[in-house]
C-alpha positions in Angstrom: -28.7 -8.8 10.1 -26.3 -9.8 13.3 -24.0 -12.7 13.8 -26.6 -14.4 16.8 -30.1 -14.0 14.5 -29.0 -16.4 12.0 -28.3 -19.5 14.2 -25.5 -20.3 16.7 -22.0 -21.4 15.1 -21.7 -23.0 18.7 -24.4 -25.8 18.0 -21.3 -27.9 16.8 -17.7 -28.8 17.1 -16.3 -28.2 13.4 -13.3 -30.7 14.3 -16.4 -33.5 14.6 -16.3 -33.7 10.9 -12.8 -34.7 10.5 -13.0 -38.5 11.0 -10.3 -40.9 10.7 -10.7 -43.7 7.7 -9.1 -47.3 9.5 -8.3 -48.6 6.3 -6.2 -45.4 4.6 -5.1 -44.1 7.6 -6.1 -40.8 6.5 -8.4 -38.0 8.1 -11.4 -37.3 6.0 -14.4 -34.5 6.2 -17.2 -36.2 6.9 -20.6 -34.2 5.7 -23.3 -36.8 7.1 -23.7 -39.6 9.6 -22.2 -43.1 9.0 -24.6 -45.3 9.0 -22.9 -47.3 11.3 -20.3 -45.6 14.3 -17.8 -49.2 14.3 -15.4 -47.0 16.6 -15.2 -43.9 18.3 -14.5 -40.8 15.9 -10.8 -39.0 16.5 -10.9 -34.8 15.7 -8.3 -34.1 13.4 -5.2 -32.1 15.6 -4.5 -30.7 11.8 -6.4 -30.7 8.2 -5.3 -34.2 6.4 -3.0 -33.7 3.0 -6.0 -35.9 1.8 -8.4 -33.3 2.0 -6.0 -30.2 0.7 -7.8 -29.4 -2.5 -7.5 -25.7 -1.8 -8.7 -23.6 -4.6 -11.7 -22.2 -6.3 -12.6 -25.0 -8.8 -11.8 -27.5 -6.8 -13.5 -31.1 -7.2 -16.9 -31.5 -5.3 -15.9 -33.6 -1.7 -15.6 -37.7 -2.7 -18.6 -39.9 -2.1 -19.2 -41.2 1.7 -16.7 -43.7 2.4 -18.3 -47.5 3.6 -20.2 -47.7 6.7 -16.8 -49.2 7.9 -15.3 -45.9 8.4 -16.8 -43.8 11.5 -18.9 -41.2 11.7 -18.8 -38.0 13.9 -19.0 -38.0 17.5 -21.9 -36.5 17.8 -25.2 -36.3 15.5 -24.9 -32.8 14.8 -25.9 -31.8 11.5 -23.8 -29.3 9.5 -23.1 -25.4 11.3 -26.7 -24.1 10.7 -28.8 -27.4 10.9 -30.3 -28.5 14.5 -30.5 -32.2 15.6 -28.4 -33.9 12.8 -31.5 -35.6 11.4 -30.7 -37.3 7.4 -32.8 -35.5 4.6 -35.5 -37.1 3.3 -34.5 -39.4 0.4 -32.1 -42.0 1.7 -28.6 -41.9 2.6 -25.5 -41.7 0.6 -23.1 -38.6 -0.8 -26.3 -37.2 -3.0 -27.2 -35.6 0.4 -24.3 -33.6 0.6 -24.1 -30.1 0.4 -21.3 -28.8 -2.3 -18.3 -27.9 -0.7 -14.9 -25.9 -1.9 -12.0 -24.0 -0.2 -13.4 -21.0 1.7 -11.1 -17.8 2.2 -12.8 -14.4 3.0 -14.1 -12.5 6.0 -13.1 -9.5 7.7 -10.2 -7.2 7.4 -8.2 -9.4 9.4 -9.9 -13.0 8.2 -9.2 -12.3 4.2 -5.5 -11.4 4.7 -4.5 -15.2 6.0 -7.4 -17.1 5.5 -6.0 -18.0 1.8 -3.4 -19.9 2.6 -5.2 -22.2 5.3 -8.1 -23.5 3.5 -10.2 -26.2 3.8 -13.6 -28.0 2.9 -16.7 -25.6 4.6 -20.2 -26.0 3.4 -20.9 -23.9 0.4 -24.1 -23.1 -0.1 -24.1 -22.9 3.9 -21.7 -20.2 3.7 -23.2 -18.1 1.4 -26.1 -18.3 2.6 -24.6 -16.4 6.2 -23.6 -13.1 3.8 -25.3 -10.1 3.6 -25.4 -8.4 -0.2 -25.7 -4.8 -0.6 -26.5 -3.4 -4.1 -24.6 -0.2 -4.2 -24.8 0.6 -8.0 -22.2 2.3 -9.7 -20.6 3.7 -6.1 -17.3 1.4 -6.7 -15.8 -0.4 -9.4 -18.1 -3.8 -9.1 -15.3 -5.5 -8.7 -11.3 -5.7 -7.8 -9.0 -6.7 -10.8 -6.1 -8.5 -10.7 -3.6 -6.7 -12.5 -4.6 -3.7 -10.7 -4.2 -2.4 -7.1 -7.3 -3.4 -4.8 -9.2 -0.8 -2.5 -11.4 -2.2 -0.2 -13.5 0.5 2.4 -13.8 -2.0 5.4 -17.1 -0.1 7.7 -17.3 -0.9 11.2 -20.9 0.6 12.4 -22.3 1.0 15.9 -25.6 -0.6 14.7 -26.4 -1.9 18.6 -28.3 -5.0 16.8 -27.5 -8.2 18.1 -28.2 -9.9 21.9 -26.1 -8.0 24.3 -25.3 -5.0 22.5 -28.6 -3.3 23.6 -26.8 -1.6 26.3 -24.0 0.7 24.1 -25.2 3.9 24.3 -27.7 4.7 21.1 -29.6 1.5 21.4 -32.5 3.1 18.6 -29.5 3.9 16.2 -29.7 3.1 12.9 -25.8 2.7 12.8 -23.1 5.0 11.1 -19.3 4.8 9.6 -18.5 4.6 13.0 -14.7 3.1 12.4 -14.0 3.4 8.7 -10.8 1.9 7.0 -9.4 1.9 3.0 -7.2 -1.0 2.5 -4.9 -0.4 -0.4 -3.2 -3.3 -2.1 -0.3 -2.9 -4.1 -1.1 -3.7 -7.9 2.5 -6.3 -7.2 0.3 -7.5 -3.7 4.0 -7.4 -2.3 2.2 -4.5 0.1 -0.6 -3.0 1.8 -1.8 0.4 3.3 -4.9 0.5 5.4 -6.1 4.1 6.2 -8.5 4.9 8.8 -10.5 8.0 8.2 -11.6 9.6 11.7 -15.8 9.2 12.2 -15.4 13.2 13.5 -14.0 14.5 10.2 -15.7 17.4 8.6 -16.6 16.8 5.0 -19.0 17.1 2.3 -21.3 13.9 1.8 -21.9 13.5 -2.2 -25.6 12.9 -3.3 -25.7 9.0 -3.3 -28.4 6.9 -5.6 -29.4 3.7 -3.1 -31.8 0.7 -4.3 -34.9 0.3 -2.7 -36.2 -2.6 -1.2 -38.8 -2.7 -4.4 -36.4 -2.3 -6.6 -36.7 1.0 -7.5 -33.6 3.7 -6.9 -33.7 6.7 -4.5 -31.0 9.6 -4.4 -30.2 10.6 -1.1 -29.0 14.6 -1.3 -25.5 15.1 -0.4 -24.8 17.1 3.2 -21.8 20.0 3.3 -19.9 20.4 6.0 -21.2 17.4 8.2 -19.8 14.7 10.3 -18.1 11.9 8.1 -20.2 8.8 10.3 -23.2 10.3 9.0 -22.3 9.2 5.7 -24.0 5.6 7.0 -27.3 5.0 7.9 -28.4 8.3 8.2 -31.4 9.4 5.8 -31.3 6.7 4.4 -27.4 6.0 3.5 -26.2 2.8 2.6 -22.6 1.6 2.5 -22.3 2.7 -1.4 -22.5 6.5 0.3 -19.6 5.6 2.9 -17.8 4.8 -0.5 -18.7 7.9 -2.3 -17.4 10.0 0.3 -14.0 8.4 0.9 -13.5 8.7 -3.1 -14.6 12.7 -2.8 -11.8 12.5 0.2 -9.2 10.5 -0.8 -9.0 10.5 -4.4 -9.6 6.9 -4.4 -12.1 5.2 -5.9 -13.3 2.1 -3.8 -13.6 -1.1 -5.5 -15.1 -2.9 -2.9 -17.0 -2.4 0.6 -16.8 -5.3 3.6 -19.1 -3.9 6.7 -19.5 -5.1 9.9 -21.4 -4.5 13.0 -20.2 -4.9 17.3 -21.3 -9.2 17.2 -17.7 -9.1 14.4 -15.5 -8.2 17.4 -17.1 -10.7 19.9 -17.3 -13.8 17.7 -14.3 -13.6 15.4 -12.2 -12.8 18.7 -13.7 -15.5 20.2 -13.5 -18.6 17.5 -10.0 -17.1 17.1 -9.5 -18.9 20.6 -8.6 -14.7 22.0 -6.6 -11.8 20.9 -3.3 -11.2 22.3 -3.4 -7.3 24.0 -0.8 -5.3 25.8 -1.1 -2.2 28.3 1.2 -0.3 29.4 -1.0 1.0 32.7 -4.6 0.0 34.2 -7.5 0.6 32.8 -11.0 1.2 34.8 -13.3 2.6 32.2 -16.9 3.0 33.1 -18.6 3.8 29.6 -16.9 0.8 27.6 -16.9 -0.9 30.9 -13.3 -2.5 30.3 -11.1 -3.1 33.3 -7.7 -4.8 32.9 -4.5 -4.1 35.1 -1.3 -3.0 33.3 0.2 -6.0 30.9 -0.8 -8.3 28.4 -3.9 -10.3 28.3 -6.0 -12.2 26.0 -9.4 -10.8 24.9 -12.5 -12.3 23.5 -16.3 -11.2 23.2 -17.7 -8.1 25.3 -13.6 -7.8 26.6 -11.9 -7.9 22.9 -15.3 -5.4 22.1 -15.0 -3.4 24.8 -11.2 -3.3 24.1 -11.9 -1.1 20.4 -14.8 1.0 21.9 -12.7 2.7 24.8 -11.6 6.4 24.0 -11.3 7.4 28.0 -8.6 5.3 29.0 -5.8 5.9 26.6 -3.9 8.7 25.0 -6.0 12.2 24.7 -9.0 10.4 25.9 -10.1 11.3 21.8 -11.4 9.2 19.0 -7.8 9.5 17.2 -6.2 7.3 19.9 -8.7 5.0 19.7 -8.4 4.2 16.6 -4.8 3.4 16.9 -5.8 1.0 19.6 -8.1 -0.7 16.8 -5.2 -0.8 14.8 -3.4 -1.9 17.3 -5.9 -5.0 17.4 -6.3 -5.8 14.3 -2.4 -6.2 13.9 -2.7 -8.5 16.5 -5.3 -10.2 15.2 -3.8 -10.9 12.0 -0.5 -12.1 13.8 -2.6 -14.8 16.0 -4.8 -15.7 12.5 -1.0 -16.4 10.9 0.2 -18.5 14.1 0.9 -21.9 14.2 -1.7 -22.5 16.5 -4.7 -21.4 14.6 -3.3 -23.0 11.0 -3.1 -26.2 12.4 -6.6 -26.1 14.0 -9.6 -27.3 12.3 -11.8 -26.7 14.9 -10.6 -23.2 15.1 -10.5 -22.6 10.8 -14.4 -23.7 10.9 -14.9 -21.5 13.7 -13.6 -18.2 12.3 -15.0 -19.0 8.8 -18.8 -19.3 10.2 -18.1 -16.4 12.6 -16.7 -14.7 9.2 -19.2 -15.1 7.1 -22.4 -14.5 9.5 -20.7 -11.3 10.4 -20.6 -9.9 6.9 -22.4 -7.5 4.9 -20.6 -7.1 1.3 -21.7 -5.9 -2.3 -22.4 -7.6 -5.0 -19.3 -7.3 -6.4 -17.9 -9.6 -3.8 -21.0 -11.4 -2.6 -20.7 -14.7 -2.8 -17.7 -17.0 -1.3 -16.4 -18.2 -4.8 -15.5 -14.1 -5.2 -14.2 -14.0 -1.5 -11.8 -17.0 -2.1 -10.6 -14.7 -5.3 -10.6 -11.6 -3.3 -8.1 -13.3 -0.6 -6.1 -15.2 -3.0 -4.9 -12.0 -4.2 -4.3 -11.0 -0.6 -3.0 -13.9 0.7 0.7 -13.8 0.2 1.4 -10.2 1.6 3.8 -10.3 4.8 2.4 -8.8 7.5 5.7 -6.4 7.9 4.5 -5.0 4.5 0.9 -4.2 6.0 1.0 -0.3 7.6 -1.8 0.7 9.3 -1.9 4.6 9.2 -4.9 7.6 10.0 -6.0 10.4 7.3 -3.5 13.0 9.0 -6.2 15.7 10.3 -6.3 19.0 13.0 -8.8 20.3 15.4 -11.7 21.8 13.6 -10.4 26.2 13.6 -14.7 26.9 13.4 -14.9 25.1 17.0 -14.1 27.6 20.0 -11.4 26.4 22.5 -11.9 24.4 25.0 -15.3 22.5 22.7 -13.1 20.7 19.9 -14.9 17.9 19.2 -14.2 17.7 15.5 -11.8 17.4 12.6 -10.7 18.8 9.1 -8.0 17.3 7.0 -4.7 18.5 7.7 -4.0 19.2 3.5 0.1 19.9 4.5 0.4 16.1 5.5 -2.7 14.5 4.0 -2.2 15.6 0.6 1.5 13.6 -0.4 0.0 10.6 2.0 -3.1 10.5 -0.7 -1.2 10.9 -3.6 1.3 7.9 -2.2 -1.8 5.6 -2.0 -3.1 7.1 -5.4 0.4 6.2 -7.1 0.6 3.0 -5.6 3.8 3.7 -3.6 4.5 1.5 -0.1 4.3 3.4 2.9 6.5 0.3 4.4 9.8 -1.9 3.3 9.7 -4.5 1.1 11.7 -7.5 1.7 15.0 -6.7 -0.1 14.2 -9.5 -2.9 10.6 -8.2 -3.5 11.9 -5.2 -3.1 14.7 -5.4 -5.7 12.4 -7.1 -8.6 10.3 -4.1 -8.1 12.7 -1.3 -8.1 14.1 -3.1 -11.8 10.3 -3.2 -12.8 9.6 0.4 -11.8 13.1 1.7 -13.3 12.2 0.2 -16.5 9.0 1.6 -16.5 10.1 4.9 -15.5 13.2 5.3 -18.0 9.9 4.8 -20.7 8.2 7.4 -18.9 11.0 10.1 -18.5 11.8 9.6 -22.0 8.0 11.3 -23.0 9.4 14.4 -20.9 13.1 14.7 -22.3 14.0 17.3 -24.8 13.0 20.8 -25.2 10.5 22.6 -23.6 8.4 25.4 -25.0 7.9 28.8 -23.6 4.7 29.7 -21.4 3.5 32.1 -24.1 3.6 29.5 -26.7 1.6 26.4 -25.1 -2.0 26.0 -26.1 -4.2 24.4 -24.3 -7.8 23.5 -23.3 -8.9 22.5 -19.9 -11.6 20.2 -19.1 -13.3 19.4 -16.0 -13.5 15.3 -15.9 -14.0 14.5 -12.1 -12.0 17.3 -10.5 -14.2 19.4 -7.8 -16.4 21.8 -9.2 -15.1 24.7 -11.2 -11.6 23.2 -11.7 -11.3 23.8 -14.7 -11.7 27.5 -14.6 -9.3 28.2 -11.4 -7.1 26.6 -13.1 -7.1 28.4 -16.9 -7.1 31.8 -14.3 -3.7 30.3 -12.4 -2.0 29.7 -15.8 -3.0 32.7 -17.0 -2.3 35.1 -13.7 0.5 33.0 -12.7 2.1 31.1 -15.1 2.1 33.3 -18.3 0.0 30.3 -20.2 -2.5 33.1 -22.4 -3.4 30.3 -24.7 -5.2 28.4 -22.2 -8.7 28.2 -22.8 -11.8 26.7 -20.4 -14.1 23.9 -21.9 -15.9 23.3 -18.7 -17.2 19.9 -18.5 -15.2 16.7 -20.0 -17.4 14.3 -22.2 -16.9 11.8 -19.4 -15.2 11.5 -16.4 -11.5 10.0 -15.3 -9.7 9.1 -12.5 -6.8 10.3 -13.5 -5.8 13.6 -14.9 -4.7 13.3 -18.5 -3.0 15.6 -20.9 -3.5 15.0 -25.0 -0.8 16.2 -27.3 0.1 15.9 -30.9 3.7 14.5 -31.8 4.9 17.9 -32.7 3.7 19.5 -29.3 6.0 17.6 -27.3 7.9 20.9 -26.4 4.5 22.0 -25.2 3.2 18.8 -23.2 6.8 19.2 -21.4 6.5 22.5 -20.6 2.7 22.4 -19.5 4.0 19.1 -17.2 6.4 20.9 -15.3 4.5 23.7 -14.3 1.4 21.9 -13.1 3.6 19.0 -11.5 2.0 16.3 -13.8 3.1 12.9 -13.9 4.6 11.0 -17.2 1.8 9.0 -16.9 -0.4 11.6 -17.4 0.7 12.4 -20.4 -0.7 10.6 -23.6 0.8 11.0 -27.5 -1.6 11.0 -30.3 -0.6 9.3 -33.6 -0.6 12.5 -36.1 0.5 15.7 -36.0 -1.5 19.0 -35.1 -2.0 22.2 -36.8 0.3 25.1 -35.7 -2.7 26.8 -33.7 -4.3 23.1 -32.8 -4.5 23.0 -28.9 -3.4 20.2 -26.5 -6.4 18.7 -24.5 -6.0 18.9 -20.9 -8.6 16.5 -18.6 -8.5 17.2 -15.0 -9.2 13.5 -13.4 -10.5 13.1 -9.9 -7.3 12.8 -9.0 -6.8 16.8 -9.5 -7.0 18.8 -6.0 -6.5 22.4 -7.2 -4.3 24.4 -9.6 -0.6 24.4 -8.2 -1.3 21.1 -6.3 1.1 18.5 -7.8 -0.2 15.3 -9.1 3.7 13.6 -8.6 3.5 11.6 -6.1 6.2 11.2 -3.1 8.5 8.2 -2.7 8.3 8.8 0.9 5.8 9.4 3.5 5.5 12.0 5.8 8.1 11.9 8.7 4.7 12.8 10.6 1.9 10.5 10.0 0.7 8.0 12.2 1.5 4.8 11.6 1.6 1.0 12.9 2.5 -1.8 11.0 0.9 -4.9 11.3 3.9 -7.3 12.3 4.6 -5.1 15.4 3.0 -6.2 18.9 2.5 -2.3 20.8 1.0 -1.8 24.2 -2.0 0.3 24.4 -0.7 3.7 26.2 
């Protein structure tokens, strides 16, 4: 459902319920009419220290203060009630709503809204998400001593007054601008990777809840546009999430999915988004025309803005998408400015625009889990947030001349992946985060070398089985044929399928097969993590236990990851203002 079917977030001035109390001196949020209006109401310029509660938990808003202190201006009821009329019953603070500190939203919203808060409507703000059960597609939930992935889906659905006039006005809306935000397990960084709606890719088979309750698996699709991954047959947000895993390697904790009305209102209540370009711009399908320069943009302008693909680089959907990221850096950057921290008006704004623009899972569907989700997001600088794209090439089955789409380009993509799977930055730390992390990771890392020091057997004398536990199909035999063709590993064996599946790869060895498990490590590139000591010691023809996770690409591929990215990704980070080119 769209941001203008569920009520207007307009209807009222949200810096009408600060009011000043004469005898404390103090602003207060006022949540119904004063019985009495003894003088006239001042909007807060700034939320009161009085009213700074600011976390989930927080104590439910006081009782109303005496009639002596005013009411709001107006007779407005709360965002989402017409007229201001009392509720039935009588006056008094038992007609309040419950209130706490809200933080969540968008992309953009969640990385500065925790640390503005302020008192919003509760159960009013829940009320404005959208919940999507999506199963067992993600993790059901980010945890806190873990890195965070959240897929954030922009689709094309043309719901919502105004948008009738986008090209596909019937469409059911796919993954039409798709990006995985990777937090850093220290949230001292961030990565957010857009994956190109043109890519070529397999679509998984994707179990999706019916609307009685009931489940129904949608087949998986080979060789088909990504966007199709949404909406299409079916397809709900949990198949967007599938695929990224099945292209990334990453398993999504968490979806966030929005439609066009997101780009109009939170521009908008964010008072406009600062934009730069470096020539004029006359385009006749998004209908955007600016002259060179900077300008501010809101609604169908700031919309407008992230649909054009004619005016700027290749004219393609890659440089467009580096003009969204382009945005939503700037975005961020006026969310975090003085001006919008200090605004009320503007905080009450973004969070009803926020929330009515929303469709999450379960896993995150409610604004107590939000205000968790973005106090783990909160403190991240915005020079630590790089915006990159899944490095791909023109599609070799296309003829010249019709390119129109895109297959990963493996020699770049796969050490970008296995960054983002390992958890390393793509960006600078500040020196002090940075240092406190390099003593962390030392630490852990002299542990882990230590598993890999010392002798290391001969090819012919490692045994070994090989399981398939989340690698792509057949792993496990192309890769007892590469040890055996290519490695001189004769004692490898194929199990086929693992008991259950893993993420990661994992090898299981005895004590006395350390010689073994270091020799087996170096030849397939594995990790020290990957490896995993039993307690007792193994017969002398005993094999090790090899587990291909879905981390696992192909025999040969390592699973070490870079400390370094690519000298030739893409890349923007978030703290940089660009002009559009």
């Amino acid at each position: 459902m769209d941001a203008q079917s569920r009520g207007r977030a307009e209807e009222i001035d949200p810096a009408d319920q600060w009011v000043l109390n004469p005898r404390t001196g103090n602003y207060e949020l006022r949540l119904d009419r004063s019985a009495a209006q003894q003088q006239p109401s001042v909007a807060a310029p700034r939320r009161p220290s009085s009213a700074r509660t600011g976390a989930p938990g927080a104590p439910k808003a006081p009782k109303a203060p005496s009639p002596a202190v005013p009411g709001p201006r107006r007779g407005d009821g709360p965002p989402g009630r017409r007229g201001g009329r009392p509720r039935k019953g009588g006056g008094g603070g038992g007609r309040r709503k419950k209130v706490l500190v809200v933080t969540g939203g968008t992309l953009a919203f969640l990385l500065v809204a925790g640390s503005v808060g302020a008192y919003l409507y509760y159960d009013h703000l829940n009320s404005n998400l959208n919940v999507t059960d999506v199963g067992d597609a993600g993790t059901g939930g980010f945890k806190k001593d873990q890195p965070i992935n959240i897929l954030v889906i922009g689709t094309d659905k043309r719901s919502g007054a105004g948008n009738e006039g986008y090209g596909d006005a019937e469409s059911v809306g796919h993954a039409d601008t798709t990006i995985l935000f990777h937090v850093a397990k220290d949230r001292s960084n961030a990565t957010a990777l857009s994956i190109p709606r043109d890519l070529i890719t397999n679509i998984p088979a994707c179990p999706t809840k019916q609307p009685d309750g009931s489940t129904k698996t949608i087949p998986g699709q080979k060789g088909t546009r990504f966007n199709v991954s949404l909406g299409q047959e079916g397809r709900d947000p949990g198949c967007t999430m599938r695929t990224v895993k099945e292209i990334t390697g990453v398993t999504v904790d968490n979806f966030m999915m929005v439609d066009f009305n997101a780009v109009k209102v939170l521009s908008t209540a964010v008072g406009g988004v600062p934009v730069c370009l470096a020539k004029p711009v006359d385009d006749k399908d998004s209908k955007l025309k600016l002259d060179a320069g900077e300008h501010r943009l809101q609604g169908e302008q700031a919309l407008a803005f992230v649909r054009t693909r004619h005016s700027f680089g290749n004219h393609g959907d890659l440089d467009r998408i580096k003009t969204q990221q382009q945005f939503l850096g700037s975005m961020m950057r006026e969310m975090k400015s003085k001006e919008t921290l200090t605004s009320p008006k503007k905080f009450f704004s973004l969070a009803e625009a926020a929330t009515k623009s929303l469709t999450v899972d379960s896993g995150i569907g409610s604004i107590d889990k939000l205000t968790n989700l973005a106090g783990e997001l909160k403190d991240i600088d915005l020079k630590n947030i790089t915006f990159t794209t899944l490095p791909v090439l023109d599609n070799p089955a296309e003829p010249e001349g019709k390119k129109a789409t895109v297959v990963v380009d493996q020699r770049v993509a796969d050490p970008l992946l296995k960054m983002i799977q390992a958890d390393v930055s793509l960006t600078e730390v500040e020196k002090k985060e940075q240092a406190a992390k390099d003593a962390a990771d030392a630490e852990a890392k002299s542990k882990a070398d230590a598993l890999l020091q010392g002798n290391r057997a001969p090819a012919g004398d490692v045994r070994v089985d090989v399981y398939n536990g989340g690698g792509p199909g057949g792993a496990a035999s192309t890769t007892v044929t590469w040890l055996q063709n290519s490695k001189g590993v004769n004692k490898s064996s194929n199990r086929g399928n693992a008991p259950a599946k893993l993420d990661a790869t994992q090898l299981e060895y005895a004590p006395n097969q350390a010689d073994q498990a270091r020799a087996l490590a170096d030849l397939m590139g594995l990790p020290a993590t990957a490896l995993k000591m039993g307690s007792a010691d193994a017969g002398p023809k005993t094999p090790m236990k090899l587990t291909l996770g879905a981390d696992f690409k192909g025999a040969g591929s390592s699973l070490t990851a870079p400390q370094k990215a690519p000298e030739d990704i893409q890349r923007v980070e978030a703290d940089k203002a660009i002009c559009a080119k």
